[in-house]
C-alpha positions in Angstrom: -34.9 -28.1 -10.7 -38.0 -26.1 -10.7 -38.7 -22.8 -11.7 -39.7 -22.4 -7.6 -36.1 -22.5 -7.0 -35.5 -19.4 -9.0 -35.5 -15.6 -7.6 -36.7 -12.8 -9.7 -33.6 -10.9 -10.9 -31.4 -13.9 -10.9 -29.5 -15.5 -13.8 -29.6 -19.5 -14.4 -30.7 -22.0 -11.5 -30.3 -20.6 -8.0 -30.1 -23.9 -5.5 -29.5 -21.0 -2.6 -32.4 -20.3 -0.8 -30.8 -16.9 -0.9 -27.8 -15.2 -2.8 -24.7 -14.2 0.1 -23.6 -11.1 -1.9 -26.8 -9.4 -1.3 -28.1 -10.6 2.0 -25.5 -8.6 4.5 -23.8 -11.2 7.3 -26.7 -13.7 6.6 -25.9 -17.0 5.3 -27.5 -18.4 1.9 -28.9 -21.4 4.2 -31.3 -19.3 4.6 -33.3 -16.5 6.8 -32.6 -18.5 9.8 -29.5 -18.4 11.9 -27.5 -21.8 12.2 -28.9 -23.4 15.2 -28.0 -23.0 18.1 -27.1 -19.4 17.4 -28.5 -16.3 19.6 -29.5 -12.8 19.8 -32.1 -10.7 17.4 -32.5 -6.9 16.9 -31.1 -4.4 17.9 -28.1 -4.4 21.2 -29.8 -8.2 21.4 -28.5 -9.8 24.9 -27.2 -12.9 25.2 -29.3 -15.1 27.7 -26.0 -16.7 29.0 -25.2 -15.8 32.2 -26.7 -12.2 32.0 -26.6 -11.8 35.4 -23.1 -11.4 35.1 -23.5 -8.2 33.5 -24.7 -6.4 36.9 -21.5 -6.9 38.7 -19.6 -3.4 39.2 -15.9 -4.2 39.9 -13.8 -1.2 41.3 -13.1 0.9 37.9 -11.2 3.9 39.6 -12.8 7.3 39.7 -15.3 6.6 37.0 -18.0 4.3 36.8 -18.2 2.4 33.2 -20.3 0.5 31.4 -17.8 -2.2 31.4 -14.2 -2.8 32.1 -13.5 -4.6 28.8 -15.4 -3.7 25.2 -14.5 -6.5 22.7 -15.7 -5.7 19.4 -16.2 -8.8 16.9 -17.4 -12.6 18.2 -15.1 -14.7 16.0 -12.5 -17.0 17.8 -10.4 -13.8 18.6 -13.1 -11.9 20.2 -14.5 -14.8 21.9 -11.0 -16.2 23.6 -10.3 -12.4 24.7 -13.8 -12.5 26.0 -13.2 -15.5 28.0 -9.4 -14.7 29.1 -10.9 -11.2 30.9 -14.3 -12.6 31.7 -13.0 -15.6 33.8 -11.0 -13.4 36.2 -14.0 -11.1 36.9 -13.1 -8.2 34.7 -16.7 -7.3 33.4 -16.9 -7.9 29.3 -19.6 -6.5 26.8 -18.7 -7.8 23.4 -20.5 -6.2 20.5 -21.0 -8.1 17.2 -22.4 -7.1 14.1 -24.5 -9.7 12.5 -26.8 -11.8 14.5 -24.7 -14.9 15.2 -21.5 -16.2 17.0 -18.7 -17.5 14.6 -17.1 -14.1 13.0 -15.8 -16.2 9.9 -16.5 -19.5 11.1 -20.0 -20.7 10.5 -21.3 -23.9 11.3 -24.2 -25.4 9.6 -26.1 -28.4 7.9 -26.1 -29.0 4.1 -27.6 -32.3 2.4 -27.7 -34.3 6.0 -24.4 -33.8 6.8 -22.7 -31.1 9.2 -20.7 -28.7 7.6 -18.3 -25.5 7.8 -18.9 -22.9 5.8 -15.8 -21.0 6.9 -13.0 -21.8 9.2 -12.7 -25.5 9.9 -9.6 -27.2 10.4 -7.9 -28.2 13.6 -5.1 -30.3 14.3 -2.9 -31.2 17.5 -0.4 -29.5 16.1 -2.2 -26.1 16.7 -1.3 -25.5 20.2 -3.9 -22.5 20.9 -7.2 -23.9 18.9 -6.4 -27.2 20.4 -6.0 -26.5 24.2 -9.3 -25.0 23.9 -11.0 -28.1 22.1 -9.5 -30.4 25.0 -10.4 -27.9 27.7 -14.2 -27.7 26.8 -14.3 -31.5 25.8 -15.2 -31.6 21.9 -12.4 -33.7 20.3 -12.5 -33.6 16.4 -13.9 -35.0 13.6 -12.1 -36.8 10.4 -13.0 -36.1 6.7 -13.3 -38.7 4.3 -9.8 -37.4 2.7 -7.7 -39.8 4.8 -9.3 -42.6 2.2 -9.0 -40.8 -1.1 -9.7 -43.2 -4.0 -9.5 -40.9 -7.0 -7.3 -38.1 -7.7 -7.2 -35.3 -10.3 -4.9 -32.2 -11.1 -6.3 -29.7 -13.0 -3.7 -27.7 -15.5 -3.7 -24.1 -15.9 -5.2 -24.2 -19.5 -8.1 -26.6 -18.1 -6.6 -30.2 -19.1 -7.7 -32.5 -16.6 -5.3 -35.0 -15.5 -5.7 -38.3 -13.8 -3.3 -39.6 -10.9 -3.1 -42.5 -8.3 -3.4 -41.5 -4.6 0.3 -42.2 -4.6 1.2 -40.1 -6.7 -0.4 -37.0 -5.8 1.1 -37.4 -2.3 4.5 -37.7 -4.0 4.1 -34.7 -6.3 2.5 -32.8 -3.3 5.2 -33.5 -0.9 8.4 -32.9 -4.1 6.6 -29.5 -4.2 6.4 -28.8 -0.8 9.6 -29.6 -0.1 11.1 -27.6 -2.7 9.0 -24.7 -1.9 9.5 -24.5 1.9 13.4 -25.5 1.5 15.4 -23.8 4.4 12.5 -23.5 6.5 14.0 -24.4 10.0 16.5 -22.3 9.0 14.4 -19.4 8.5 12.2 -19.9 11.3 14.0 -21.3 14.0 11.0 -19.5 16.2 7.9 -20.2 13.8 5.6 -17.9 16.8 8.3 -15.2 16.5 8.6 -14.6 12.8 10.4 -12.1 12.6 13.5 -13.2 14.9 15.4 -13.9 11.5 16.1 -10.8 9.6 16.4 -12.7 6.7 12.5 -13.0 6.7 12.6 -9.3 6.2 14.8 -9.4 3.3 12.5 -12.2 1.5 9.3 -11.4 1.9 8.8 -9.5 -0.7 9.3 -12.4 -2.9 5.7 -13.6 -4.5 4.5 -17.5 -4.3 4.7 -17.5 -8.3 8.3 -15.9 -8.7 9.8 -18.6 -6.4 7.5 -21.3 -7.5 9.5 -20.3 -11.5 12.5 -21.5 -9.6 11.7 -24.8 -8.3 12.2 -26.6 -12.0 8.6 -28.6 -11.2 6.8 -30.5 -13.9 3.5 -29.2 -14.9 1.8 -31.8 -12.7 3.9 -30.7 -9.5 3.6 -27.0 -10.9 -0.2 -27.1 -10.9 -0.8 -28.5 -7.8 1.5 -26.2 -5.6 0.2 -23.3 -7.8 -3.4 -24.6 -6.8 -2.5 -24.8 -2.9 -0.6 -21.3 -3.0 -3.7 -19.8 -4.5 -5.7 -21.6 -2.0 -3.4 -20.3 1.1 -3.0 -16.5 -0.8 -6.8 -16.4 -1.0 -5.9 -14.6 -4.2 -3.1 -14.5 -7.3 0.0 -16.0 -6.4 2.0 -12.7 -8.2 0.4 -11.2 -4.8 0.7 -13.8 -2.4 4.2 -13.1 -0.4 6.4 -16.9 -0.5 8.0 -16.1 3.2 4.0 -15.8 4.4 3.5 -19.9 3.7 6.6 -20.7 4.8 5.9 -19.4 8.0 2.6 -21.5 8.4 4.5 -24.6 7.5 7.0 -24.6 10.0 4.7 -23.9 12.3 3.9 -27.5 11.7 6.9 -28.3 13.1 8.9 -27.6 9.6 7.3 -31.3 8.5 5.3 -32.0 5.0 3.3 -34.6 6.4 2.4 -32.9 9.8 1.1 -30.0 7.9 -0.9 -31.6 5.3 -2.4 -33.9 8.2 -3.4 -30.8 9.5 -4.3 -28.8 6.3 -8.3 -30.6 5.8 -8.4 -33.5 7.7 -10.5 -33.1 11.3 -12.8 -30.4 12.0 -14.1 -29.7 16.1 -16.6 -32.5 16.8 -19.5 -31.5 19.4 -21.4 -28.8 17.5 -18.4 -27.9 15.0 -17.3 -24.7 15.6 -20.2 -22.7 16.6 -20.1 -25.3 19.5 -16.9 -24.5 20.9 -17.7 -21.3 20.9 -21.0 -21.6 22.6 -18.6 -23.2 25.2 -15.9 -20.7 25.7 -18.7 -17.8 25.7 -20.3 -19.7 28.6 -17.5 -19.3 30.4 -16.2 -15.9 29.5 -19.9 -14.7 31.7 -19.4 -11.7 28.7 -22.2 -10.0 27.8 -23.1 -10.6 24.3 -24.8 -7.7 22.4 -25.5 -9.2 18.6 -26.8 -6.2 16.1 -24.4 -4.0 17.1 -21.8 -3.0 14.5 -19.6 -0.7 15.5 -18.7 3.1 13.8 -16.3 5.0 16.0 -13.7 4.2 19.0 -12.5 7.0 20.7 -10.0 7.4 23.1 -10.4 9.8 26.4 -7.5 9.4 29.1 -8.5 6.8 31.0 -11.5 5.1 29.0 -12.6 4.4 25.9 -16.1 5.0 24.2 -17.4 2.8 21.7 -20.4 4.1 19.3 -22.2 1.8 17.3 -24.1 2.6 13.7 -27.2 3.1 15.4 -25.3 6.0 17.3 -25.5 3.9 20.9 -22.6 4.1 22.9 -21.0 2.3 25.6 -17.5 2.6 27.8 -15.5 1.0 29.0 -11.1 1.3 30.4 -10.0 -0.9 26.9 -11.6 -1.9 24.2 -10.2 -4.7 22.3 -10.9 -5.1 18.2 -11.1 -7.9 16.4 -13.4 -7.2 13.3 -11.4 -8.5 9.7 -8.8 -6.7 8.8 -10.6 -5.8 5.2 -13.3 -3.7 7.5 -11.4 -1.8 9.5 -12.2 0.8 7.2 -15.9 1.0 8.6 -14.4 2.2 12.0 -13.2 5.3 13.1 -10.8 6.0 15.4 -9.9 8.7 17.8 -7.3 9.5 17.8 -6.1 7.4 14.2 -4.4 4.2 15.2 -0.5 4.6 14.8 1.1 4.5 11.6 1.7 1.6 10.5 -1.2 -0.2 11.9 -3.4 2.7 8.8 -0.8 1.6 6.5 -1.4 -1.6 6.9 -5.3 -2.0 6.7 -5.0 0.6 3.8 -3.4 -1.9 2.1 -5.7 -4.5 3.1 -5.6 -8.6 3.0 -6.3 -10.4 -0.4 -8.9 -12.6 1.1 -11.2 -13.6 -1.6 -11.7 -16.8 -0.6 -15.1 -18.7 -0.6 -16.3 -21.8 0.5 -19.2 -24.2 -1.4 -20.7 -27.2 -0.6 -22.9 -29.3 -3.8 -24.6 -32.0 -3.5 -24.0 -34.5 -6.9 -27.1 -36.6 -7.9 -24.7 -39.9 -8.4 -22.0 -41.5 -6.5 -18.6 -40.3 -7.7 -16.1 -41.9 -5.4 -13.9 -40.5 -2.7 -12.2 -37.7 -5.0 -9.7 -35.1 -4.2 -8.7 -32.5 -6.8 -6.3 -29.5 -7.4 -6.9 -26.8 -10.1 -4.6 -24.6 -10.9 -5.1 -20.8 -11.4 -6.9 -19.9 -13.3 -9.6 -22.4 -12.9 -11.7 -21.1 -10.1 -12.8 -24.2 -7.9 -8.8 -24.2 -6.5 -9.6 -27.5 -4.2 -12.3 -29.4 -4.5 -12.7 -32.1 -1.9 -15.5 -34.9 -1.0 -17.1 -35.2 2.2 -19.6 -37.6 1.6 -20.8 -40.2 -0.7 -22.4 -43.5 -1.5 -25.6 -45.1 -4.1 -28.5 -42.9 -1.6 -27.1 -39.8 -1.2 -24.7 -39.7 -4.2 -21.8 -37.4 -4.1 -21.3 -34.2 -1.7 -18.9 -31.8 -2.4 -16.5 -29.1 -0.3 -15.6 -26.5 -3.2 -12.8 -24.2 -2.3 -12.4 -21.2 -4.7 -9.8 -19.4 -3.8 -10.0 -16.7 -6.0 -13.8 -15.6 -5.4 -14.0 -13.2 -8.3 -13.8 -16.0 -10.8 -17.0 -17.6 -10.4 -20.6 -16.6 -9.3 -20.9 -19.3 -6.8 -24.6 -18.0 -6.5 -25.4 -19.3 -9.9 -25.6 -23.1 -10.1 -25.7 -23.3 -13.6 -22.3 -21.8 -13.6 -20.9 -23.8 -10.4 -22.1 -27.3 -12.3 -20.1 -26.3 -15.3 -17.1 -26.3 -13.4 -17.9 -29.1 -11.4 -18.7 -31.3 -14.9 -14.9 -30.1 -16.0 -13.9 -32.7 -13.0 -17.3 -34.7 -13.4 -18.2 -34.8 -16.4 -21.8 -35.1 -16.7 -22.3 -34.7 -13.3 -25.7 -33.4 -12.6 -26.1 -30.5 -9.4 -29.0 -31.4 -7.1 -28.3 -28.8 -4.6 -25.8 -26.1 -3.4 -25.2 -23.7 -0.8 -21.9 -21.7 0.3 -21.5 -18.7 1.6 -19.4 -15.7 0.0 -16.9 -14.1 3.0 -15.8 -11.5 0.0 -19.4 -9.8 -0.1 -20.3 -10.0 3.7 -20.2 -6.5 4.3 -18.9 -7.5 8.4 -16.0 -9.7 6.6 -15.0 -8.9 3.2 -12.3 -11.3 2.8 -12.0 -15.2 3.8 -9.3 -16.2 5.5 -6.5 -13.6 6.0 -3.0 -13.6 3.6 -0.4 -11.5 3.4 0.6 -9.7 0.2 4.5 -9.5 -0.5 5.9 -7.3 2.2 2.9 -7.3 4.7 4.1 -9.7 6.8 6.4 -7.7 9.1 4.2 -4.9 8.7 1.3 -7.0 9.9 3.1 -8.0 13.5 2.3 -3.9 14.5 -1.0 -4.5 14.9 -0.1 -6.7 17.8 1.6 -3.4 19.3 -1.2 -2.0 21.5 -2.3 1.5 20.7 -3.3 3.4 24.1 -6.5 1.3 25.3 -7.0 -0.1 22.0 -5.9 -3.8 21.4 -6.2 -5.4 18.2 -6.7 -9.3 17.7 -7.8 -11.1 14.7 -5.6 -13.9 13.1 -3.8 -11.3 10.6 -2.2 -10.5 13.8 -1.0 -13.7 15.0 2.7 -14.6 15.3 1.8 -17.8 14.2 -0.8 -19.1 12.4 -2.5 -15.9 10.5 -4.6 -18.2 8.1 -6.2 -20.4 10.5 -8.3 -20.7 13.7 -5.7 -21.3 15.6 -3.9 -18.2 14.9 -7.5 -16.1 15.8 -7.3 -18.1 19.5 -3.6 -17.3 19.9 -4.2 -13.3 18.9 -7.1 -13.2 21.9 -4.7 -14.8 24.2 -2.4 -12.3 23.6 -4.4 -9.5 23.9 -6.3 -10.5 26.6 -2.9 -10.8 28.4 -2.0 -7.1 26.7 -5.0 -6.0 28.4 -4.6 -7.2 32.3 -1.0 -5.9 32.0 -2.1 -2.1 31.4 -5.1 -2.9 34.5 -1.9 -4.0 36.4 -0.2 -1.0 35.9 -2.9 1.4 36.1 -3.7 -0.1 39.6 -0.2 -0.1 40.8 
């Protein structure tokens, strides 16, 4: 690696061609946007289907800029987008960076097509999946179904060695321990709270009933590892009842849910493809450059002010920005109390996602490491003699690398590689994006109940995001289901309001 590569300030080799932590909602694959992504400068306008925009359904006795605001164009604030656009309600979303995607971000890295955030999709996610088959883009599989080599990482850095056998039967022993009673727990995985005994364990942590389970240390690393993963954060934090609840949304069934886990991603443009799709046919229009500072409330509209003090109105605004940001918003009158309580407590979230590109061919590997190494899961995506080995890196605990400093990352990879030489790298770090600040979303012990009232709607404002999902909090899916719902949320208060 050349000293080109380096940037002034930086310690060891930087293979970025920027560092994530200090370039705001801009990926390190550089100044551009992913392709295919839209909308520069300031209150940018989306070119599709602006003309859309001009249409001036009946609002009452006031004329507004829009009936619908939705603020954030993730999953959640694109499927709300969509659910009020297609019946003719007039939608301006407003989004903060420059791209579609929210935390999904689909990209290129080393030839292949990658995910540098959300990826995972499976039949078994009823909401993320209806969309895929109703815009036509099917999925993808990862090279994980035909694992040749597999390693579990112990907690004090011993590396050990285990058949593909194995690791599925010390993966599933753990699992099964762990998620015991789960049926029975969640008879209604969507409504999780219909059991009050939910209420009365969720303020167990992952690690207190992991001490239970009597695991070996092999079985004891890995579920440690995927717990980690899954609590985007220390286990001691991560509440037990919150996994449980995304397993039996897999139908209660091991191998359902780890055929779902990080096996097929969205095929037809990845995720930022779908999107492009359902945007199409929301007719919204999209207004990039435009994060948002205050939301206030009159008595029969809203009005929305972004940081560059523009404002626009509308009869509801629905929000979907990160739970972790909320804190960049004001709102007038404060949202209800628990909702505050809630986002002052905020999500753990300090999950990343790397991709590195290995000069030789390693194999097809798959490895846990449990906390506190910090790669969590590392996974291959691709490799053979030309390209040699390309890496998915999954820390799941952010804070315990610098994943902008190569020499650092290839020290950790070597623990797993030994040897292994880094010929390039690029990630993206959700923690430091000022319009994210978290990964994916996990509940601490005790937020889980709490975290269903921000799917209570608050006057004209309706919150969506995956944190609020019934279902699925830590995945796409659970995004798509929380703009469903408030989408619905929304056309109920027109209905009344009209009536």
């Amino acid at each position: 690696m050349t000293k080109d590569t380096l940037k002034p300030g930086f310690k060891g080799r930087r293979l970025f061609l920027g560092a994530a932590a200090a370039l705001p909602a801009t990926s390190v694959l550089g100044a551009k946007q992913p392709q295919g992504a839209a909308g520069s400068g300031p209150l940018a306008t989306s070119v599709l289907d602006a003309k859309h925009s001009q249409q001036d359904p009946q609002r009452g006795k006031h004329r507004f800029d829009a009936d619908v605001i939705v603020i954030g164009a993730g999953f959640a604030g694109v499927t709300a987008a969509r659910e009020l656009g297609v019946e003719g309600h007039k939608v301006i979303l407003l989004e903060a960076s420059t791209r579609l995607g929210g935390r999904t971000y689909s990209g290129r890295f080393a030839g292949q097509d990658v995910e540098f955030g959300g990826a995972w999709v499976h039949w078994a996610e009823p909401h993320i999946w209806a969309e895929v088959q109703r815009y036509g883009h099917g999925v993808e599989e990862e090279q994980i179904a035909n694992v040749d080599r597999a390693l579990v990482m112990l907690s004090d850095g011993r590396v050990k060695q285990v058949t593909t056998e194995e690791l599925a039967a010390y993966d599933r022993s753990g699992m099964d321990k762990f998620c015991a009673g789960a049926r029975e727990l969640f008879p209604r995985p969507y409504e999780p709270m219909a059991n009050p005994k939910v209420r009365e364990l969720e303020n167990i942590s992952a690690a207190e009933h992991i001490a239970t389970l009597g695991l070996n240390e092999i079985q004891t690393a890995m579920l440690n590892a995927e717990m980690t993963l899954y609590g985007a954060g220390s286990t001691k934090e991560y509440s037990y009842m919150a996994f449980v609840k995304c397993f039996s949304c897999m139908s209660w069934d091991y191998y359902t849910f780890n055929d779902a886990d990080r096996r097929y991603r969205i095929g037809k443009g990845g995720t930022l493809g779908l999107l492009k799709s359902m945007i199409k046919h929301s007719k919204a229009e999209v207004r990039f450059s435009s994060a948002v500072n205050q939301v206030r409330q009159e008595r029969d509209h809203v009005i929305v002010t972004t940081e560059d003090g523009r404002k626009v109105t509308a009869r509801a605004v629905v929000v979907t920005v990160p739970t972790n940001t909320y804190k960049r918003i004001q709102f007038i009158p404060e949202l209800a109390a628990a909702k505050r309580k809630y986002i002052d407590q905020g999500e753990m979230g300090d999950g990343a996602k790397v991709f590195v590109q290995l000069e030789k061919n390693h194999g097809n590997t798959f490895a846990f490491c449990d906390d506190p190494n910090p790669l969590t899961v590392v996974q291959t995506i691709a490799n053979n003699d030309e390209i040699g080995t390309i890496l998915s890196l999954t820390p799941g605990r952010r804070k315990l690398i610098d994943i902008n400093d190569a020499d650092e990352v290839e020290k950790q990879v070597q623990r797993l590689f030994p040897k292994a030489k880094l010929t390039g790298l690029s990630g993206y770090d959700w923690p430091n994006d000022p319009y994210a600040k978290q990964g994916w979303g996990s509940y601490r012990v005790g937020q889980m109940s709490l975290a269903q009232e921000m799917a209570v709607p608050d006057g004209r404002v309706f919150l969506a995001g995956a944190s609020t999902a019934g279902g699925l909090n830590e995945y796409i899916d659970g995004a798509v289901e929380s703009g469903l719902r408030a989408g619905r949320q929304v056309r109920e208060m027109f209905g009344r309001s009209s009536s």
